[in-house]
KOLPATI-119735 format. One record per residue (C-alpha): residue number from 1; residue in one letter; z, y, x. Coordinates in steps of 0.2 Angstrom, whole numbers. Layout:
<nodes>
<seq = NUM	type = a	z = Z	y = Y	x = X>
...
</nodes>
This chain:
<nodes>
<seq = 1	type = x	z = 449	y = 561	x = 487>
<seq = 2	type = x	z = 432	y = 558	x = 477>
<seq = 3	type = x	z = 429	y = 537	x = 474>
<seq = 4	type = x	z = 417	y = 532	x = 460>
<seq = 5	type = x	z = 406	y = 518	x = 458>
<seq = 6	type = x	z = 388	y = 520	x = 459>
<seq = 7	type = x	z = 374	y = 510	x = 452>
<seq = 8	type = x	z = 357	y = 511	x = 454>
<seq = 9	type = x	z = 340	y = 503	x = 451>
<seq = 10	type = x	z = 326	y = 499	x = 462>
<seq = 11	type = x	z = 308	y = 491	x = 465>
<seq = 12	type = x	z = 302	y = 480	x = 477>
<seq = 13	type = x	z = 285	y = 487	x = 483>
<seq = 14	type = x	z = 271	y = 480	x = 494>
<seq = 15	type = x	z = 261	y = 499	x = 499>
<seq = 16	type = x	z = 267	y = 501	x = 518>
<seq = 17	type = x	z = 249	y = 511	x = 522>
<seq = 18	type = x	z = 252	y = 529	x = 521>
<seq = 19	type = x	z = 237	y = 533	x = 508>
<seq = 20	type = x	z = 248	y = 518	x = 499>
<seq = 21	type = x	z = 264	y = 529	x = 501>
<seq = 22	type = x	z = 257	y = 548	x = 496>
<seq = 23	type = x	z = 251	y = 538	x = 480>
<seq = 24	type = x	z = 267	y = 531	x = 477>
<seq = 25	type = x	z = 274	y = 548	x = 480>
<seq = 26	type = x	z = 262	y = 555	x = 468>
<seq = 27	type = x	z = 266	y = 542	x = 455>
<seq = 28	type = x	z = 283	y = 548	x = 454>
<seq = 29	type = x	z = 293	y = 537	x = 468>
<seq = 30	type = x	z = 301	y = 536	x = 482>
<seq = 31	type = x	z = 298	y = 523	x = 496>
<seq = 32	type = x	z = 315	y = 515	x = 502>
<seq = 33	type = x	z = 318	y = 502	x = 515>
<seq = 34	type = x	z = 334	y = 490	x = 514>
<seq = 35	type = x	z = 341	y = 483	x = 532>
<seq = 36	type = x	z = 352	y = 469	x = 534>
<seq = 37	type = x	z = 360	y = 463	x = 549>
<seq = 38	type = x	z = 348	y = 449	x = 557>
<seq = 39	type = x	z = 334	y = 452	x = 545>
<seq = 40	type = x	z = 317	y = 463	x = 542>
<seq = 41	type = x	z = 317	y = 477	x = 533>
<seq = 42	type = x	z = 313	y = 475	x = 513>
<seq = 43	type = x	z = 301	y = 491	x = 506>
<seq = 44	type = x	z = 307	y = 497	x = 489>
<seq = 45	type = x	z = 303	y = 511	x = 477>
<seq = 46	type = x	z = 315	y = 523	x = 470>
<seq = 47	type = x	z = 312	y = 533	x = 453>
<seq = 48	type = x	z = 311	y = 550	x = 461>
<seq = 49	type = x	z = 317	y = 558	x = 445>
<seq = 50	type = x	z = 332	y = 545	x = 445>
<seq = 51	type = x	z = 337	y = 545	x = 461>
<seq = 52	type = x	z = 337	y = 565	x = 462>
<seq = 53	type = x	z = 348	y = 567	x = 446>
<seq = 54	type = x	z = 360	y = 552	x = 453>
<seq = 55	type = x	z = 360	y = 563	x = 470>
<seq = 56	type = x	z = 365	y = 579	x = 460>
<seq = 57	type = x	z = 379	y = 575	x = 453>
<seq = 58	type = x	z = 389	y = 568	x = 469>
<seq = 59	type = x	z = 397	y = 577	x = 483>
<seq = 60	type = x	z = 386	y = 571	x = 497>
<seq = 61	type = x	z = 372	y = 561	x = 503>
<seq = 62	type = x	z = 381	y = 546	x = 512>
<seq = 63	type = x	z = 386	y = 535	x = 495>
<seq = 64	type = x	z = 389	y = 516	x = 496>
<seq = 65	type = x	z = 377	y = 510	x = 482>
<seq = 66	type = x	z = 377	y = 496	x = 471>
<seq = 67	type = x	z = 359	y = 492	x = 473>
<seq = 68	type = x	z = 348	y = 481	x = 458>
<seq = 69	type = x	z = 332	y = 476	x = 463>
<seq = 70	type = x	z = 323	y = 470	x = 449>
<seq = 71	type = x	z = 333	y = 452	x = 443>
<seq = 72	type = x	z = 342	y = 452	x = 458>
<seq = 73	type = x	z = 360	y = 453	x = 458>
<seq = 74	type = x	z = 368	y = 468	x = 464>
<seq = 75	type = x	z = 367	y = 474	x = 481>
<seq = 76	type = x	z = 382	y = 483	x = 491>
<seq = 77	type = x	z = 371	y = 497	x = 503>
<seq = 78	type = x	z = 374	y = 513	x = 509>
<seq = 79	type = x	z = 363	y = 527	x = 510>
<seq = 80	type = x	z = 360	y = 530	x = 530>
<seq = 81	type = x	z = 345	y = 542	x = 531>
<seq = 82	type = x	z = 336	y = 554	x = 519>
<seq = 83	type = x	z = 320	y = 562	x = 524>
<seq = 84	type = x	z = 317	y = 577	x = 517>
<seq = 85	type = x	z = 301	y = 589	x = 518>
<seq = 86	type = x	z = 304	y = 601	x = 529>
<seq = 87	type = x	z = 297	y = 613	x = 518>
<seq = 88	type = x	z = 299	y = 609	x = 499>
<seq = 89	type = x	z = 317	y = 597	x = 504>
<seq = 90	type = x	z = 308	y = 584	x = 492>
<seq = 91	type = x	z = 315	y = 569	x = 496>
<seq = 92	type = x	z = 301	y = 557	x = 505>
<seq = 93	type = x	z = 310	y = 543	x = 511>
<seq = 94	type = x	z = 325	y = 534	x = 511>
<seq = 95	type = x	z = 334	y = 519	x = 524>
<seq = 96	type = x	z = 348	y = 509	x = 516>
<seq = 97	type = x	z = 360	y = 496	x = 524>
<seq = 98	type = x	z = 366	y = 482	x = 517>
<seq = 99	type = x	z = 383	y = 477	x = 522>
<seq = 100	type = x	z = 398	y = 468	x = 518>
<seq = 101	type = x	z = 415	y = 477	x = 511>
<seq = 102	type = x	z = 423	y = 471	x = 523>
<seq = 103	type = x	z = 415	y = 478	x = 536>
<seq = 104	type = x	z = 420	y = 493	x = 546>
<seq = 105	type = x	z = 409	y = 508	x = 544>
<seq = 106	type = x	z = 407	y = 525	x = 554>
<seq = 107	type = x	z = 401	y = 541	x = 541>
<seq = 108	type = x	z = 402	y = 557	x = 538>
<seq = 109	type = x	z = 413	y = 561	x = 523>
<seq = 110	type = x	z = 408	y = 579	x = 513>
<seq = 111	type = x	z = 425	y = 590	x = 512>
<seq = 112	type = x	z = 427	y = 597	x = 495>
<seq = 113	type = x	z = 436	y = 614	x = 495>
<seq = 114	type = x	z = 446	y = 617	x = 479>
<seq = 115	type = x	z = 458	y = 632	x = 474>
<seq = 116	type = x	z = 455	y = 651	x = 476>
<seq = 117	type = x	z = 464	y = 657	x = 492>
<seq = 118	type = x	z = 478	y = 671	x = 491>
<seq = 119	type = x	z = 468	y = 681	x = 503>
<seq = 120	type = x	z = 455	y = 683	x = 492>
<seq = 121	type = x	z = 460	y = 684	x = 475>
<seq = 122	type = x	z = 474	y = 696	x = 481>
<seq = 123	type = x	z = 469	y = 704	x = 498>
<seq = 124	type = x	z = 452	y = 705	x = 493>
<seq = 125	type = x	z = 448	y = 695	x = 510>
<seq = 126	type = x	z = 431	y = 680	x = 510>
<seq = 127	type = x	z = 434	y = 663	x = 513>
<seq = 128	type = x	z = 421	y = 656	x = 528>
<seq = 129	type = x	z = 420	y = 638	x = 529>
<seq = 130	type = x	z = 414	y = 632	x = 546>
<seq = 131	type = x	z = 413	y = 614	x = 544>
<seq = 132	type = x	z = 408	y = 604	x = 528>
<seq = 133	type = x	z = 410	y = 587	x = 533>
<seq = 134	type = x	z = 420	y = 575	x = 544>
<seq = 135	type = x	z = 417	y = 558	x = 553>
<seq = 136	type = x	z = 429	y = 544	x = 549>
<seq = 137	type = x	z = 429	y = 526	x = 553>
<seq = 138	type = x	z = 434	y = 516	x = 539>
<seq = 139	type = x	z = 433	y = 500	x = 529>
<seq = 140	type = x	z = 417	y = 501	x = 518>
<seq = 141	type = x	z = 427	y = 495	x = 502>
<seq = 142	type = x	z = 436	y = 510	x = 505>
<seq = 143	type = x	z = 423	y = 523	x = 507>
<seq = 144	type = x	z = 427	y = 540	x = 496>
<seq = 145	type = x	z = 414	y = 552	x = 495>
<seq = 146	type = x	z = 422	y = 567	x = 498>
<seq = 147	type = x	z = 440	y = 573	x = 504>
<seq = 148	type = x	z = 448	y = 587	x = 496>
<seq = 149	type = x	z = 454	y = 601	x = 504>
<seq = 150	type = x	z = 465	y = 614	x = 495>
<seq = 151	type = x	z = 463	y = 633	x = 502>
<seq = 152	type = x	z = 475	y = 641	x = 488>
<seq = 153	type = x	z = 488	y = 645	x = 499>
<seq = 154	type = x	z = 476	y = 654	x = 514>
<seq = 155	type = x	z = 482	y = 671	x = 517>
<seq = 156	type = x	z = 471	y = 684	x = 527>
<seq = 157	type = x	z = 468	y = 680	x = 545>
<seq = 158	type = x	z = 475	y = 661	x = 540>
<seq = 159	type = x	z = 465	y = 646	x = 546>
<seq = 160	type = x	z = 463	y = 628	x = 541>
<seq = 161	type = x	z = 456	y = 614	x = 554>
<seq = 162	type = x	z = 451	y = 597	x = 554>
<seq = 163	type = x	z = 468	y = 590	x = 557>
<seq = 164	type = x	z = 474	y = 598	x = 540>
<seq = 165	type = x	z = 461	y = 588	x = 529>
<seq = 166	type = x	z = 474	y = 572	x = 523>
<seq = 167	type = x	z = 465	y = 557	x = 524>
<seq = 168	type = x	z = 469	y = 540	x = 514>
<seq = 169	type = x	z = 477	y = 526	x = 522>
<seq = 170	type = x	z = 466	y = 516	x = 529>
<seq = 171	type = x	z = 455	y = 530	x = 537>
<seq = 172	type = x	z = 454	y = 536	x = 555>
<seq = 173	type = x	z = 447	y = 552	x = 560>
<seq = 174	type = x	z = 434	y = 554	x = 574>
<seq = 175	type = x	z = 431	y = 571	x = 572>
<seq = 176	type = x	z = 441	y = 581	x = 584>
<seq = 177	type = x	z = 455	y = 588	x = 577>
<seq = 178	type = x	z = 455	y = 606	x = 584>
<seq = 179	type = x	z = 438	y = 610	x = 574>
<seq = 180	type = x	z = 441	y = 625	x = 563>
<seq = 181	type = x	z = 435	y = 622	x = 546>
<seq = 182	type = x	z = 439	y = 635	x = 534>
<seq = 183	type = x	z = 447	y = 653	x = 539>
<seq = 184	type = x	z = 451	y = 669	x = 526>
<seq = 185	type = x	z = 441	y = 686	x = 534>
<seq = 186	type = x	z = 446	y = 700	x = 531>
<seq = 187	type = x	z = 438	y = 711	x = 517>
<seq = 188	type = x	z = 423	y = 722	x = 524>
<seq = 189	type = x	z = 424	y = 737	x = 516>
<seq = 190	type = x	z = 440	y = 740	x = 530>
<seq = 191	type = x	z = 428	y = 733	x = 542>
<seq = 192	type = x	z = 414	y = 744	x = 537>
<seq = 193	type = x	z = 426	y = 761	x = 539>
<seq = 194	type = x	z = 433	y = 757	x = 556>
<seq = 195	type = x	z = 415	y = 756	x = 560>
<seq = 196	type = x	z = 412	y = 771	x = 551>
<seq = 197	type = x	z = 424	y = 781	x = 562>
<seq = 198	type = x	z = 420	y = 774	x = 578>
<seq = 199	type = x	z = 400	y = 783	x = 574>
<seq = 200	type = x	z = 408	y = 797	x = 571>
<seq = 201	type = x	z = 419	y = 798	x = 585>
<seq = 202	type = x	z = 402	y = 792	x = 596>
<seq = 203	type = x	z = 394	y = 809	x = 587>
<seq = 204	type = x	z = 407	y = 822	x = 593>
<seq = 205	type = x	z = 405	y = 817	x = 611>
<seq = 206	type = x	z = 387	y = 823	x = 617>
<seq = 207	type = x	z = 396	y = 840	x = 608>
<seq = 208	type = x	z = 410	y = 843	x = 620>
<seq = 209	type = x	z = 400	y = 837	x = 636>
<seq = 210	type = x	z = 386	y = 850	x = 629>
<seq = 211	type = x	z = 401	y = 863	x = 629>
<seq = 212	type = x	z = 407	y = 861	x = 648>
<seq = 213	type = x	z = 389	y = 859	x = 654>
<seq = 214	type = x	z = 386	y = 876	x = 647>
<seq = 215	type = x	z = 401	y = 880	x = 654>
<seq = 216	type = x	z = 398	y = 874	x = 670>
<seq = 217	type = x	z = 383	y = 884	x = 670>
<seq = 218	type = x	z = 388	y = 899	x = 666>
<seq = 219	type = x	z = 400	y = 899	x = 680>
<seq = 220	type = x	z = 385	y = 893	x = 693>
<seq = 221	type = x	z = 376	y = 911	x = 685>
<seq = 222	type = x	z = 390	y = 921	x = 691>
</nodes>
């Protein structure tokens, strides 16, 4: 389990037209909007540059903030919606909610995979990971940002799925539990030489059926 406090600092910002927003952008920010239950949105402006390193050095993108707009005290909001180019993945906008500790939340929670499996430091086998995150319903004082999920003990062929990730108390899973999540392949160099004499297998066919349809024919001669 991965809980830390995260701070950060934000603008309050009037440009709402897009020729507003691309020069914002090119300024260096990122416009933001904050929701709260029964009231508009508020515009902000993110340090791009901040908010990037902030990103980079946490597990996922669905992180309960401690939010400082200018002389403001702070405010408790979680990171809903990141739009990102669909070309660069700069990040160009980003929706925040404001809401109580207290309140029940429903995200998705990043799974963190940690050890080295057996069936890969000693079979020579590749771990594949399927799924890389999980939804849970949980209390949003509570919120972790990623769950760990130990693969050390995977043996070749062996599989983990959603009903072995361990969740704190206090968590429910809403992710159905039968979804594979990580599984131990075997290596592909065994792959590659069953493969291998399968084709060679294929080749010596056409031979034998060239042989009896010569046969065949000699036999139609006489």
């Amino acid at each position: 389990m991965v809980k830390e406090q995260v701070a950060f600092k934000a603008e309050s910002r009037t440009a709402d037209k897009k020729s507003d927003l691309t020069r914002l952008r090119a300024e260096g920010f990122i416009p933001g909007v904050i929701y709260s239950k029964g009231a508009a949105g508020e515009t902000v402006q993110l340090n791009e540059h901040d908010f990037n390193m902030m990103l980079k050095h946490h597990s996922g993108e669905n992180l309960m903030i401690d939010l400082k707009i200018g002389s403001e005290s702070n405010r408790h909001v979680l990171i809903k919606d990141i739009q990102h180019h669909p070309m660069t993945a700069r990040i160009l906008h980003v929706d925040f909610h404001e809401i109580s500790l207290d309140r029940m939340i429903k995200v998705f929670v990043t799974l963190d995979f940690v050890g080295k499996p057996h069936g890969v430091t000693q079979g020579g086998g590749t771990l594949d990971v399927q799924t890389r995150e999980v939804e849970v319903e949980c209390k949003a004082s509570d919120l972790v940002e990623a769950f760990e999920v130990d693969v050390s003990a995977l043996k070749i062929g062996d599989h983990l799925t959603v009903a072995d990730v361990k969740l704190p108390e206090g968590f429910e899973l809403l992710t159905p539990e039968e979804i594979s999540i990580a599984t131990v392949l075997k290596p592909r160099v065994a792959a590659d030489e069953g493969d291998e004499e399968d084709e060679g297998s294929a080749l010596t066919e056409p031979e034998v059926i060239g042989a009896s349809d010569e046969g065949e024919e000699e036999e139609a001669d006489s």
